[in-house]
N, CA, C and O atoms as a GROMACS GRO file, in nm:
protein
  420
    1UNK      N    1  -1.115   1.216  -0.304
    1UNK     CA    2  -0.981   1.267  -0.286
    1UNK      C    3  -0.886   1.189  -0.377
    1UNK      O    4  -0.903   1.069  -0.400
    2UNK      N    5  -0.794   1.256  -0.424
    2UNK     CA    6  -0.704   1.192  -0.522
    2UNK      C    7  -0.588   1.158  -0.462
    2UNK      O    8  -0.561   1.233  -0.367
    3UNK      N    9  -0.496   1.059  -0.486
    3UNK     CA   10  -0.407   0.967  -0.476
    3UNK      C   11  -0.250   1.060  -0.431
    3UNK      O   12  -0.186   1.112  -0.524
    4UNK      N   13  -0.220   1.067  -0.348
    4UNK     CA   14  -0.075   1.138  -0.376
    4UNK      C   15  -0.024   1.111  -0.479
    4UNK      O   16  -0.061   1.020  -0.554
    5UNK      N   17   0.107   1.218  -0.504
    5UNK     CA   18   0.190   1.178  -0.626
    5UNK      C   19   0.320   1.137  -0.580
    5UNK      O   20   0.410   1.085  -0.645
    6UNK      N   21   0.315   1.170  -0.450
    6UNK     CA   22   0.432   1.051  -0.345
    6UNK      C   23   0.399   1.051  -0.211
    6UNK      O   24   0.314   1.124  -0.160
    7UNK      N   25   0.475   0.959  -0.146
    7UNK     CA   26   0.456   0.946  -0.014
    7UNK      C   27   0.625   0.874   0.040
    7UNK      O   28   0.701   0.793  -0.012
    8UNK      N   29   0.627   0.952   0.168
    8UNK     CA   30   0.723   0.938   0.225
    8UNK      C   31   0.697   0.827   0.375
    8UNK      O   32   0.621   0.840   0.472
    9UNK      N   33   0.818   0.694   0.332
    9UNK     CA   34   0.801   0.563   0.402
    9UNK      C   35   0.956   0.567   0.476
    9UNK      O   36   1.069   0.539   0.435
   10UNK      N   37   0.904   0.613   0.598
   10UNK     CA   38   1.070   0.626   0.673
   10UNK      C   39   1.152   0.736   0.610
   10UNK      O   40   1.144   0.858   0.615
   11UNK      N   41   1.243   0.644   0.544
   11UNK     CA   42   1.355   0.772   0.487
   11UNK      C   43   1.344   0.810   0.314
   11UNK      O   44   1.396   0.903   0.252
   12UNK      N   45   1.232   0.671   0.258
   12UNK     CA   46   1.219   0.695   0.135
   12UNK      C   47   1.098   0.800   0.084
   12UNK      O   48   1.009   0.858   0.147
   13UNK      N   49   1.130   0.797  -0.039
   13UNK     CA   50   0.982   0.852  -0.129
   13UNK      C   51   0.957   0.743  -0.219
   13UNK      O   52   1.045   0.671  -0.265
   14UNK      N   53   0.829   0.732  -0.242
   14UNK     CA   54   0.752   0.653  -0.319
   14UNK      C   55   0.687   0.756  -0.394
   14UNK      O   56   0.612   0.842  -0.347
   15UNK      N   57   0.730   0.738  -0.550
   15UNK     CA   58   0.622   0.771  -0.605
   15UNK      C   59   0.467   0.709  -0.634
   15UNK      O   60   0.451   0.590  -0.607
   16UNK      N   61   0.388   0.761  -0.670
   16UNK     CA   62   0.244   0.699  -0.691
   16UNK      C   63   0.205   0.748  -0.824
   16UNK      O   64   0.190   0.869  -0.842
   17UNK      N   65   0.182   0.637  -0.949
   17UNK     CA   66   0.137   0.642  -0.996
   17UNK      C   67   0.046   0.549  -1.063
   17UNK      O   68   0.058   0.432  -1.027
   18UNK      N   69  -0.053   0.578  -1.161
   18UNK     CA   70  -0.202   0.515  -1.218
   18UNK      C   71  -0.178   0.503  -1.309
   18UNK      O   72  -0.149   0.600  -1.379
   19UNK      N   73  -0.176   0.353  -1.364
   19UNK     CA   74  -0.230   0.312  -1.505
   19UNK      C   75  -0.075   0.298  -1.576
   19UNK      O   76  -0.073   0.313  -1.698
   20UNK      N   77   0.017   0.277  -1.529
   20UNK     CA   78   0.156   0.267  -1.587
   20UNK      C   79   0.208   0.144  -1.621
   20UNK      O   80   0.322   0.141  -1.667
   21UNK      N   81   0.121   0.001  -1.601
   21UNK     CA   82   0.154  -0.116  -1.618
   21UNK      C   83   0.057  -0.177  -1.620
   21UNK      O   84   0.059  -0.299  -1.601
   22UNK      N   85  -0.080  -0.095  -1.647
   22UNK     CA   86  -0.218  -0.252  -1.706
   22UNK      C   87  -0.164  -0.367  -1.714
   22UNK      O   88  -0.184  -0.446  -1.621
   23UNK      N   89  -0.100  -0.399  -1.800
   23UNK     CA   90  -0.090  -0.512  -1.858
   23UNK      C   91  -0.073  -0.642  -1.772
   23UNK      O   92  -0.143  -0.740  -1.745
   24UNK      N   93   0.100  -0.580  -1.729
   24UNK     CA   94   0.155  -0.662  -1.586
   24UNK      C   95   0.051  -0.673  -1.451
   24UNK      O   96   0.080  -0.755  -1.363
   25UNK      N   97  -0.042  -0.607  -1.441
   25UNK     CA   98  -0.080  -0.599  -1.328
   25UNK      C   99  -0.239  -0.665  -1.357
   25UNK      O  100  -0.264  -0.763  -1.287
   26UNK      N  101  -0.353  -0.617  -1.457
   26UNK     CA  102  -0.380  -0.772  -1.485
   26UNK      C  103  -0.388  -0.884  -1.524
   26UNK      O  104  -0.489  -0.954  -1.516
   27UNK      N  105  -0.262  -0.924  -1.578
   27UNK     CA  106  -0.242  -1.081  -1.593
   27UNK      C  107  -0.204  -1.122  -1.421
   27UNK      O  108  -0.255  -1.227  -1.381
   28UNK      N  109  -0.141  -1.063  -1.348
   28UNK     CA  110  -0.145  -1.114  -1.201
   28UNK      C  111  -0.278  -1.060  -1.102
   28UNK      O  112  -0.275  -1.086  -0.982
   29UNK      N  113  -0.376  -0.997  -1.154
   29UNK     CA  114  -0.538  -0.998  -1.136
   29UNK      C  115  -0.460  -0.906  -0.966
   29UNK      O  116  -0.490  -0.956  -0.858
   30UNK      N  117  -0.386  -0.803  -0.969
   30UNK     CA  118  -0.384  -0.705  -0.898
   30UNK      C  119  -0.370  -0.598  -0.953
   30UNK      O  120  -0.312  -0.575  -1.059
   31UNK      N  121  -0.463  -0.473  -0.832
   31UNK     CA  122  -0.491  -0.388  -0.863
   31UNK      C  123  -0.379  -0.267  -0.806
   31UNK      O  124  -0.363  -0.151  -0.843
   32UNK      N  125  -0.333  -0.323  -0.733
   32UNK     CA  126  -0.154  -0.245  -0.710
   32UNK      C  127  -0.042  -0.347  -0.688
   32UNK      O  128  -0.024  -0.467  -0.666
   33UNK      N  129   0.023  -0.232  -0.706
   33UNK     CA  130   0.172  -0.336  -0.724
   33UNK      C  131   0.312  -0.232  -0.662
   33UNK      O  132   0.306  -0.118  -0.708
   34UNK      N  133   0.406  -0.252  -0.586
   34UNK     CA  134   0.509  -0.173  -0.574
   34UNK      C  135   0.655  -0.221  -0.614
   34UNK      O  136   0.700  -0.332  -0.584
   35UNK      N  137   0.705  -0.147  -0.669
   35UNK     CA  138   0.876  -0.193  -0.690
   35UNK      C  139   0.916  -0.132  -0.612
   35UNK      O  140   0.889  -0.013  -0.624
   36UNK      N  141   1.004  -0.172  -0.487
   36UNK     CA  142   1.094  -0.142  -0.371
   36UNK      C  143   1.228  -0.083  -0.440
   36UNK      O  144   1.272   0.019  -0.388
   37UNK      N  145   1.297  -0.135  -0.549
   37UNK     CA  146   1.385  -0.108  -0.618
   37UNK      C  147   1.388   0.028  -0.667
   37UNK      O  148   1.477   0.112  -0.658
   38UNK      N  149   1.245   0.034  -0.733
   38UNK     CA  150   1.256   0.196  -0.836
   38UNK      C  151   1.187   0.266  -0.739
   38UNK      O  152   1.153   0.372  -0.791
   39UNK      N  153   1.139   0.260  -0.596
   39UNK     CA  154   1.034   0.352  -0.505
   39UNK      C  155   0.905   0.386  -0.604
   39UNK      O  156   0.892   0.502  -0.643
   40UNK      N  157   0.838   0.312  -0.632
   40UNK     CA  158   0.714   0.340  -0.659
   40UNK      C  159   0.586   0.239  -0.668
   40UNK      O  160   0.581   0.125  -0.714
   41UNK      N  161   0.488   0.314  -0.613
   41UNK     CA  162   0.344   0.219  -0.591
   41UNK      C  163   0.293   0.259  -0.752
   41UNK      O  164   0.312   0.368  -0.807
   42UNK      N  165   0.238   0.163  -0.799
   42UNK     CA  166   0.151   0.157  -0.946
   42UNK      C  167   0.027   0.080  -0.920
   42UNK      O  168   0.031  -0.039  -0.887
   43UNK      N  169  -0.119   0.167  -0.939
   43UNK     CA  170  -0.230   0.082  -0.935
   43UNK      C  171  -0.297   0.123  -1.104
   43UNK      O  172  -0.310   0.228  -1.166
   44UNK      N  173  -0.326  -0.008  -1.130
   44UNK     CA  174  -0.407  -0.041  -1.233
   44UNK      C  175  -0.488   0.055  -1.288
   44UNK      O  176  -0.542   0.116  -1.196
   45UNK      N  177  -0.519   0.094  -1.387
   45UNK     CA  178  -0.632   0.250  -1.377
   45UNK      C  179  -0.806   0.195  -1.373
   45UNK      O  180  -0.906   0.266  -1.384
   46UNK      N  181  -0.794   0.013  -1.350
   46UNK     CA  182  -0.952   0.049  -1.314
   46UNK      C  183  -0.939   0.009  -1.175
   46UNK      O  184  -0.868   0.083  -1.106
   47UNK      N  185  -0.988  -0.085  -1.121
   47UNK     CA  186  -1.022  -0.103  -0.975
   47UNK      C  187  -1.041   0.006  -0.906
   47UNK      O  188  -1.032  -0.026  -0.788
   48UNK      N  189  -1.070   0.152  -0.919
   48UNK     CA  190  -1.093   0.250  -0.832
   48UNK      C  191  -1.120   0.240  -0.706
   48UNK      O  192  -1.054   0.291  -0.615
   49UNK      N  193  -1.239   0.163  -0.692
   49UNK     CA  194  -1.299   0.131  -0.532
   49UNK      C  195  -1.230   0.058  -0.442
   49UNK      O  196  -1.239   0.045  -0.320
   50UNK      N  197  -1.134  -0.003  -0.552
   50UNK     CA  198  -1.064  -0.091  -0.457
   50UNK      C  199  -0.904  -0.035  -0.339
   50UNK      O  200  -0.843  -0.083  -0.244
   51UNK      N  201  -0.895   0.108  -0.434
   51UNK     CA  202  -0.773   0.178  -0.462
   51UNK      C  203  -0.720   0.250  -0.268
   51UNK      O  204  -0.611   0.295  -0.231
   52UNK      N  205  -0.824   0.234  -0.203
   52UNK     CA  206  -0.773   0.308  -0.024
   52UNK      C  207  -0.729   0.203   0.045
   52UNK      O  208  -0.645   0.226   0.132
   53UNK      N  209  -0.787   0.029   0.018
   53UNK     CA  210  -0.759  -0.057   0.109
   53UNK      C  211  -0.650  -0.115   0.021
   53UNK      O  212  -0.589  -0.210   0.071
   54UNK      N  213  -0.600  -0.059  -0.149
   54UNK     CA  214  -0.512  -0.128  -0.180
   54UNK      C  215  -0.360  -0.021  -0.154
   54UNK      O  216  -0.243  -0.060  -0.158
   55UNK      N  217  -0.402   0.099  -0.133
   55UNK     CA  218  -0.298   0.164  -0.077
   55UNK      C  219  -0.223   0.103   0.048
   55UNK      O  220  -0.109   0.061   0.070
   56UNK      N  221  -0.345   0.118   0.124
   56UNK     CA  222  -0.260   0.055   0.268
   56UNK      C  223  -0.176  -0.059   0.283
   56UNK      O  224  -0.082  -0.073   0.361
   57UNK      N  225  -0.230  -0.155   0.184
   57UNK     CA  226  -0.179  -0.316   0.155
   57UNK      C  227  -0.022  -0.250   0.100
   57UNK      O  228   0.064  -0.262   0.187
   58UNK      N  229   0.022  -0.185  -0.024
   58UNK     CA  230   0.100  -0.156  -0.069
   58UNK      C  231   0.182  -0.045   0.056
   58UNK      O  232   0.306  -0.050   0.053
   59UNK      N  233   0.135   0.025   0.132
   59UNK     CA  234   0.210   0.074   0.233
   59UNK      C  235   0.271  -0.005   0.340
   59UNK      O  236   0.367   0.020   0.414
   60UNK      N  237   0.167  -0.141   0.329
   60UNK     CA  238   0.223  -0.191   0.465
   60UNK      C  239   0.383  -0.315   0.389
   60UNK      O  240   0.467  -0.376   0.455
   61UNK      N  241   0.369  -0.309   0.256
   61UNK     CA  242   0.485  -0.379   0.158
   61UNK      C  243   0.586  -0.308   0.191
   61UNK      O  244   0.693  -0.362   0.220
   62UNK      N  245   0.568  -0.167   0.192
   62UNK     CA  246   0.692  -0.071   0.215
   62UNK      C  247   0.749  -0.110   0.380
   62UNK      O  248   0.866  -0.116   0.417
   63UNK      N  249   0.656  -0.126   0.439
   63UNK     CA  250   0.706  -0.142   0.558
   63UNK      C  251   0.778  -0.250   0.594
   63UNK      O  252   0.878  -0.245   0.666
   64UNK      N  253   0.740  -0.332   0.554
   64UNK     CA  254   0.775  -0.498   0.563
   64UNK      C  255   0.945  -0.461   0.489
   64UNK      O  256   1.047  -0.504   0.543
   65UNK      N  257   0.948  -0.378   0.361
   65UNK     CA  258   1.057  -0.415   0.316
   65UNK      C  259   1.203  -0.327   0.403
   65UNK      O  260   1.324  -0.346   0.412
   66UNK      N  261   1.087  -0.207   0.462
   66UNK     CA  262   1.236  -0.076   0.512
   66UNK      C  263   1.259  -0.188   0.635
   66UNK      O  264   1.373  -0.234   0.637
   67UNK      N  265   1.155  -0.245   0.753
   67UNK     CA  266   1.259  -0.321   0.817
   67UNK      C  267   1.221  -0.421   0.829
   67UNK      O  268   1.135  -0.459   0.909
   68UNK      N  269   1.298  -0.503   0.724
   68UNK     CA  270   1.367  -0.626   0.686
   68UNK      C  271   1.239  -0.739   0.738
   68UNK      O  272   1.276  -0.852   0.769
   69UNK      N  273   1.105  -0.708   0.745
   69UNK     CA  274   1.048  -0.812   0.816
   69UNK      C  275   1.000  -0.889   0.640
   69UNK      O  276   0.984  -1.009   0.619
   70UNK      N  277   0.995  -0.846   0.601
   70UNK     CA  278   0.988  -0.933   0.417
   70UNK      C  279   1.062  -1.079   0.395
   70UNK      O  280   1.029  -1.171   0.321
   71UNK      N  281   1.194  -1.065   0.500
   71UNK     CA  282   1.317  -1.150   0.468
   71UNK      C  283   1.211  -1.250   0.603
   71UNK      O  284   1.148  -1.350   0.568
   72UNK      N  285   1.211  -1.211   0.717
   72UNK     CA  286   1.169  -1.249   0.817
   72UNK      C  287   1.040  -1.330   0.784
   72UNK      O  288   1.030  -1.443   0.833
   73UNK      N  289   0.958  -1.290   0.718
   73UNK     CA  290   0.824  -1.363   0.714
   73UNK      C  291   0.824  -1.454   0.599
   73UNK      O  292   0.736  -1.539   0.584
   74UNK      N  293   0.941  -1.434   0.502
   74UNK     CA  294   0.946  -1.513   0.380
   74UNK      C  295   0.801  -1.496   0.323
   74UNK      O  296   0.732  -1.395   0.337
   75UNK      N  297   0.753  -1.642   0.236
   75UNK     CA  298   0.681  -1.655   0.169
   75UNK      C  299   0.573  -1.596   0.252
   75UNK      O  300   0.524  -1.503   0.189
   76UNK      N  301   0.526  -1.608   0.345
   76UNK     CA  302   0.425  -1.580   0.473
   76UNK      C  303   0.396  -1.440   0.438
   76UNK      O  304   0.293  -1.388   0.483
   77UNK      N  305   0.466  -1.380   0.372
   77UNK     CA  306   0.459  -1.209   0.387
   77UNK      C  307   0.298  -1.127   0.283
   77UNK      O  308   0.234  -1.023   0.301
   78UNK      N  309   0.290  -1.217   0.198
   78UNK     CA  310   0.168  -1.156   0.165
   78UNK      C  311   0.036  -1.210   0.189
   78UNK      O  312  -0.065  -1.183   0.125
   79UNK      N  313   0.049  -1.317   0.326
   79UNK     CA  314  -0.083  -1.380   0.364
   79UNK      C  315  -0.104  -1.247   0.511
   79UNK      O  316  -0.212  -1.187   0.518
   80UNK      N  317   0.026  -1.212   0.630
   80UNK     CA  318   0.045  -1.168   0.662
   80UNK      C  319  -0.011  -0.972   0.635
   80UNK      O  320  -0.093  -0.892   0.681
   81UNK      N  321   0.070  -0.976   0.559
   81UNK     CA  322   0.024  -0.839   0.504
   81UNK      C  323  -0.150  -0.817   0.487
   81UNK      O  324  -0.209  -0.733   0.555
   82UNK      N  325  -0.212  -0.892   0.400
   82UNK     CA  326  -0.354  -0.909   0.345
   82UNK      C  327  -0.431  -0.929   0.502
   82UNK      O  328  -0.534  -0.863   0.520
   83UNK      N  329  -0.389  -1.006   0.601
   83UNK     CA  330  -0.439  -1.003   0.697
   83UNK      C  331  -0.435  -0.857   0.811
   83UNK      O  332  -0.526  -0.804   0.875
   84UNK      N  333  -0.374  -0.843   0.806
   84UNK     CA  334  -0.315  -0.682   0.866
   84UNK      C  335  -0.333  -0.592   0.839
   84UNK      O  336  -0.338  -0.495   0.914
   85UNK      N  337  -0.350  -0.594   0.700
   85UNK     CA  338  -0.376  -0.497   0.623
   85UNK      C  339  -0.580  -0.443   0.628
   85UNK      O  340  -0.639  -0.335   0.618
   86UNK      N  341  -0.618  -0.566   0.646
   86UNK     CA  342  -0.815  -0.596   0.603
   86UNK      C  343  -0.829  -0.551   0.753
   86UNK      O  344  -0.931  -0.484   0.768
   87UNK      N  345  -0.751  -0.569   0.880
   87UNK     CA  346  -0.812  -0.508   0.988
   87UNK      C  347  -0.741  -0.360   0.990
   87UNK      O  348  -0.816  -0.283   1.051
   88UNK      N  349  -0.665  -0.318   0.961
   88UNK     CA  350  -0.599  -0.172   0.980
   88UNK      C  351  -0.713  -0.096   0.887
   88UNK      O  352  -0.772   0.006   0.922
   89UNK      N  353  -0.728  -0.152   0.790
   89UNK     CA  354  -0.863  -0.098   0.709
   89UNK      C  355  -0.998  -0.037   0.767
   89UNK      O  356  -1.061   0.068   0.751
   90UNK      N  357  -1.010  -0.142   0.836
   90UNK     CA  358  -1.151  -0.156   0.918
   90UNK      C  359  -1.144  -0.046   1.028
   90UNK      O  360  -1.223   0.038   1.070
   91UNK      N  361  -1.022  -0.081   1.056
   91UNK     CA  362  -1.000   0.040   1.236
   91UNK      C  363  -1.044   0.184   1.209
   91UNK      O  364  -1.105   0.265   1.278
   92UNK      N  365  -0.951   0.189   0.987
   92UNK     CA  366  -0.919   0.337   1.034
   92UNK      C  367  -1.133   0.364   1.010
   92UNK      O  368  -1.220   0.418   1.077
   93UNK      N  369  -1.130   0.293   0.883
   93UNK     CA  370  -1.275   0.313   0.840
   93UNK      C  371  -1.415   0.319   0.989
   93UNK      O  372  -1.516   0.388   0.973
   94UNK      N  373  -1.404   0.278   1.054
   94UNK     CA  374  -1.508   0.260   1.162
   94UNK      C  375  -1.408   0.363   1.286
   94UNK      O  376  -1.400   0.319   1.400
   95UNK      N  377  -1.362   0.449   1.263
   95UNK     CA  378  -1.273   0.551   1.396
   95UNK      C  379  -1.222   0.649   1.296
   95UNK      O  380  -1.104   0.684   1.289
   96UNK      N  381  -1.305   0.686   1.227
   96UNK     CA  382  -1.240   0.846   1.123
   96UNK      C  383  -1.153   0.906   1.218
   96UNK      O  384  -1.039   0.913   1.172
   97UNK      N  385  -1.162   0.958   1.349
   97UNK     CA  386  -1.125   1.061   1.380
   97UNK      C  387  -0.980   0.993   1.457
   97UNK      O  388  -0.882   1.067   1.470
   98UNK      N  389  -0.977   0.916   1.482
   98UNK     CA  390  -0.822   0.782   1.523
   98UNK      C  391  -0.739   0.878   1.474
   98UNK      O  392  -0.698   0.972   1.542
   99UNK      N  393  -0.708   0.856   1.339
   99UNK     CA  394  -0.588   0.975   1.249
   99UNK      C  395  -0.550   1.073   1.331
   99UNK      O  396  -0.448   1.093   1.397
  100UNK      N  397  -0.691   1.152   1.307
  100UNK     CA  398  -0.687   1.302   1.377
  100UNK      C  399  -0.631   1.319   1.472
  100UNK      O  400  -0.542   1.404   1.466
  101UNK      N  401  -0.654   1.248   1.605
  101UNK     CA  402  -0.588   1.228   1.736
  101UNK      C  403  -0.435   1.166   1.700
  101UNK      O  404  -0.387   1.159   1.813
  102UNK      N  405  -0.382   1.141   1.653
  102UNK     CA  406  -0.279   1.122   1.638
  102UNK      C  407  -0.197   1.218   1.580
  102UNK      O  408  -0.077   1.216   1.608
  103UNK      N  409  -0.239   1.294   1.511
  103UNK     CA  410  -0.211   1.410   1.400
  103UNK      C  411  -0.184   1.539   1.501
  103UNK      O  412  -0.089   1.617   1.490
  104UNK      N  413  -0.281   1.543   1.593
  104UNK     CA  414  -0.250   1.682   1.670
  104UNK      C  415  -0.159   1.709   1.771
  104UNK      O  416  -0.090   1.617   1.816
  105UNK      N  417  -0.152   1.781   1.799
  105UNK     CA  418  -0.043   1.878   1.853
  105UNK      C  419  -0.035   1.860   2.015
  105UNK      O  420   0.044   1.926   2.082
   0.00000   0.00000   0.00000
């Protein structure tokens, strides 16, 4: 399945796009990256495999930043995130159908 070309975080849109900043992104040896400023997630165009658990990491950035817990956790925020992020991973991956039940009607 392919990558949205946005996603909506609260009241914003994020665009999503691939391969728009190689450069910047590996000299800091990540495979996504988001600017809160311009609304958009950018992942690297290789790391592919890495690209569902680095979505979520980058979704849960959005979250941290719409409420204010970024300011709140300070520096803490991307040990935080990476931790939160590796079990929300796991939940959805081992409970496919979790989503679903949430999704319906």
């Amino acid at each position: 399945m392919a990558l949205p070309e946005s996603i909506k975080i609260g009241g914003f849109i994020y665009r999503v796009e691939i391969g728009t900043d190689d450069v910047g992104l590996a000299e800091r040896s990540h495979s996504a990256e988001t600017n809160h400023k311009k609304q958009i997630i950018v992942f690297a165009s290789g790391y592919v495999a890495r690209r569902p658990k680095s979505l979520l990491h980058e979704l849960l950035h959005c979250m941290t930043e719409i409420t204010d817990l970024d300011r709140e956790w300070g520096d803490k925020e991307e040990t935080y995130v990476e931790r939160i992020g590796g079990v929300l991973f796991a939940i959805f991956k081992d409970n496919p159908d979790l989503l679903r039940y949430w999704l319906e009607d």
